[in-house]
C-alpha positions as CSV (number, residue, x, y, z in Angstrom):
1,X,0.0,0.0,0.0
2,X,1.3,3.3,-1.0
3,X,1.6,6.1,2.0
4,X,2.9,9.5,2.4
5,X,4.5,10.1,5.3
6,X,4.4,13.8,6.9
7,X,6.9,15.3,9.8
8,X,6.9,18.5,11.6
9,X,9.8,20.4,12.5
10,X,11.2,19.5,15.5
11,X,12.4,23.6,16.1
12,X,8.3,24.4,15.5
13,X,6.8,21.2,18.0
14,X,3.4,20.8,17.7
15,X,0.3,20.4,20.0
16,X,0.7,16.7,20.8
17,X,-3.2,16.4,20.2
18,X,-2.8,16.5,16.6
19,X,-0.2,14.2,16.4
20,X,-2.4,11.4,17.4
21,X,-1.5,10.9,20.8
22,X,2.6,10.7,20.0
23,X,4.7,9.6,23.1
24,X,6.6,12.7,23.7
25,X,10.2,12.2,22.7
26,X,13.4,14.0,21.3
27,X,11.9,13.1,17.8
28,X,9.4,15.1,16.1
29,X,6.0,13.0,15.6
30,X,5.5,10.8,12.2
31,X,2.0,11.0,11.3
32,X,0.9,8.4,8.4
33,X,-2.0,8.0,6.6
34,X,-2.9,4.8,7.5
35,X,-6.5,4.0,5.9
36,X,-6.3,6.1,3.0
37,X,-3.8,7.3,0.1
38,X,-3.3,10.5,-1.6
39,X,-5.1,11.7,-4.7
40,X,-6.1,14.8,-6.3
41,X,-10.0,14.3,-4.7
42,X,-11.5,13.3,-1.4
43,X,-13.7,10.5,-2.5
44,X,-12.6,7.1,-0.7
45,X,-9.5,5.9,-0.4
46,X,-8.3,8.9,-1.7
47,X,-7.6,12.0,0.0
48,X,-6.1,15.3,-1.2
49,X,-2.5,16.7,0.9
50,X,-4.7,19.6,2.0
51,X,-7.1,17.6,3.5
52,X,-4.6,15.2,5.3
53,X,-3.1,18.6,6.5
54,X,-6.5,19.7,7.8
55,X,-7.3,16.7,9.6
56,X,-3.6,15.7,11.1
57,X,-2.2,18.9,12.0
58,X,-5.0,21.3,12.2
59,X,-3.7,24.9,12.8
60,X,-0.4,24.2,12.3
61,X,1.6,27.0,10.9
62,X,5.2,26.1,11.2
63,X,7.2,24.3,8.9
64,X,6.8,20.5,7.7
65,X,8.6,17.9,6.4
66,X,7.4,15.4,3.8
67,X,8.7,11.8,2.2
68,X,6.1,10.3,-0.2
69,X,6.4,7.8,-2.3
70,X,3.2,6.9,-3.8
71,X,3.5,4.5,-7.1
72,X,2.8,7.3,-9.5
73,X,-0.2,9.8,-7.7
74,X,3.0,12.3,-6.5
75,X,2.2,14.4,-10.3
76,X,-1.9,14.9,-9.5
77,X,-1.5,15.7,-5.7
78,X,1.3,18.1,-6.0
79,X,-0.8,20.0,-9.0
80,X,-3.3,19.9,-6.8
81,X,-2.3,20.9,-3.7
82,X,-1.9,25.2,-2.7
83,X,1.2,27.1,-3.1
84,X,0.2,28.5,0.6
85,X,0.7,24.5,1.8
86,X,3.7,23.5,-0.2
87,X,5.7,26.4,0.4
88,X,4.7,25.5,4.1
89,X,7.0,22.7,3.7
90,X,11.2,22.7,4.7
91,X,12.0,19.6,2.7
92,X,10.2,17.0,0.1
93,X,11.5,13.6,-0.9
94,X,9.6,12.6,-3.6
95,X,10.2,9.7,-5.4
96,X,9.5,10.1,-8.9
97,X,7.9,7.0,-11.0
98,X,7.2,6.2,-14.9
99,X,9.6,9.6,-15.7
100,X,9.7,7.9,-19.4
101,X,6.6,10.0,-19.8
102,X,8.5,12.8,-20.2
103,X,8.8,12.0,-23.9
104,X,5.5,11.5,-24.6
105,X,3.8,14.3,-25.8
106,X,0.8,13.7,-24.1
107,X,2.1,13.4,-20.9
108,X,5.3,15.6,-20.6
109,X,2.9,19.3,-20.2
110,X,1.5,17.2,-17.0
111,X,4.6,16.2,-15.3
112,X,6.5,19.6,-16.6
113,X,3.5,21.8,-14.7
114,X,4.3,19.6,-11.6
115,X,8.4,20.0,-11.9
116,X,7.1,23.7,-12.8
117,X,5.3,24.2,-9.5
118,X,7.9,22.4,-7.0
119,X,10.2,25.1,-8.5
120,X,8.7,27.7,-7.9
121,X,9.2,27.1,-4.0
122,X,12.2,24.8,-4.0
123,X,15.6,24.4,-5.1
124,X,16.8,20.7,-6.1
125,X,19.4,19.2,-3.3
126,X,19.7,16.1,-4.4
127,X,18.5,13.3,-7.0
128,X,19.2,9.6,-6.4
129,X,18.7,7.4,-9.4
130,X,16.6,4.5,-8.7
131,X,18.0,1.5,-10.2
132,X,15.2,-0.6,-9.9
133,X,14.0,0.0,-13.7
134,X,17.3,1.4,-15.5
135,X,16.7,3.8,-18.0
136,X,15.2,4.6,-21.2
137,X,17.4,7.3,-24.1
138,X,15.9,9.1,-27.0
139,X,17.7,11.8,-28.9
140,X,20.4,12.4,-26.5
141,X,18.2,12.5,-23.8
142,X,18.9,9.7,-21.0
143,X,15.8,9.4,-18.4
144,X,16.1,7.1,-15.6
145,X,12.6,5.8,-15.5
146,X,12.7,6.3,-11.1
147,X,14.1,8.7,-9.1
148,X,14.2,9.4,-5.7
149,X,14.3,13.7,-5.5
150,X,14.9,16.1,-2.6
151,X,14.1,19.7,-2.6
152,X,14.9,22.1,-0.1
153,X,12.4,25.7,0.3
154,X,14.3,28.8,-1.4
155,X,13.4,30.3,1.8
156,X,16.0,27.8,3.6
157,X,19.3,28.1,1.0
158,X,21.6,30.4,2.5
159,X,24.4,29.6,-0.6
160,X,24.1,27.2,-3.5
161,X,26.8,25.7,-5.8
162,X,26.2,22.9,-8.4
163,X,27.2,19.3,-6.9
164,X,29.6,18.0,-9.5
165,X,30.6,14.8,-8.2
166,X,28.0,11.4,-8.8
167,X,27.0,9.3,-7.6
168,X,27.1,10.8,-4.0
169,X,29.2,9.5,-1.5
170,X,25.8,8.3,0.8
171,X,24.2,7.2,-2.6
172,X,23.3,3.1,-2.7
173,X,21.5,1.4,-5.1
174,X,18.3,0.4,-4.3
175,X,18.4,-3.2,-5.4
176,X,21.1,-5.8,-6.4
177,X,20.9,-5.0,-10.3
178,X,23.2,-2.7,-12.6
179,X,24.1,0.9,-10.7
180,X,22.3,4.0,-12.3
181,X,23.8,6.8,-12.9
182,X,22.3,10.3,-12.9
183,X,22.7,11.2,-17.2
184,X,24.3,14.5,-17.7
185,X,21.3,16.1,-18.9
186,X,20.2,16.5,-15.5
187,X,22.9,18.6,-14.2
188,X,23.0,22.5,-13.9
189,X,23.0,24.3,-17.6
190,X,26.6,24.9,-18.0
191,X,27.9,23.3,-14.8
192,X,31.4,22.5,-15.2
193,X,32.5,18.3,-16.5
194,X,31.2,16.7,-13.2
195,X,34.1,14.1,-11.6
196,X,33.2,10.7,-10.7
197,X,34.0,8.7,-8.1
């Protein structure tokens, strides 16, 4: 079953009511969403991010943390879910599936809008290849069909400068098959010849 899972910031605590009766600890609560999964609607199982929001951490103003990995629904919930909640967000991890759509015409204005709107609010910190399914080139253009991507809000980056070595040193892969390697289409424009390691 697919799941996002959502944590405060342990600088901003919050009331421990809304975080389901959590023991209290040195570690910021983990809510879940543990009888339904995220969508672009409320109609069962689905639920939209807002609405999880609403009912998990009602009045909450401060910043939150978020690691979803939901087989494909990321695109539709993050279209659909208000600037004023994402940009409430510190950090995403989002794993990014079926990225092959990116050359189909019918599909690449859908997931472009969604890369679109995370940018808006968030610079890119990181991207982890998944090498669960490998990759897929057309025209030059090398797409590794899952990845693993983690933003961090504009509003947080004090200084940025392009990573140039990959894979990164904490990088693993994710299963016992061939290693996948970020293509250099998704560096920087005009970064400088990355180094390997």
């Amino acid at each position: 079953r697919a799941y996002a899972t959502c944590r405060p910031d342990r600088k901003n605590p919050i009331d421990q009511k809304s975080a389901n009766s959590h023991e209290r600890s040195n570690c910021a609560p983990e809510i879940t969403i543990p009888d339904s999964l995220l969508g672009a609607s409320n109609r069962e199982p689905y639920m939209t991010l807002e609405f999880w929001k609403d009912k998990y951490l009602e009045g909450y103003q401060g910043d939150l943390l978020l690691q979803m990995d939901i087989e494909g629904f990321e695109y539709e919930v993050i279209l659909n879910t208000p600037d004023e909640l994402l940009d409430q967000f510190r950090i995403l991890v989002i794993e990014f599936h079926e990225l092959e759509r990116l050359f189909d015409p019918f599909c690449f204005p859908l997931l472009s809008s969604c890369f679109e709107k995370l940018l808006q609010f968030f610079d890119v910190v990181h991207i982890h290849p998944n090498n669960y399914c490998g990759t897929l080139k057309r025209s030059g253009v090398e797409i590794p069909l899952l990845m693993e991507f983690t933003f961090l809000n504009k509003r947080r980056v004090s200084s940025s400068k392009p990573q140039l070595v990959f894979p990164h040193a904490l990088d693993r892969d994710n299963t016992p098959r061939k290693t996948v390697r970020l293509p250099r289409c998704w560096y920087l424009p005009n970064a400088p010849q990355p180094g390997t390691r």
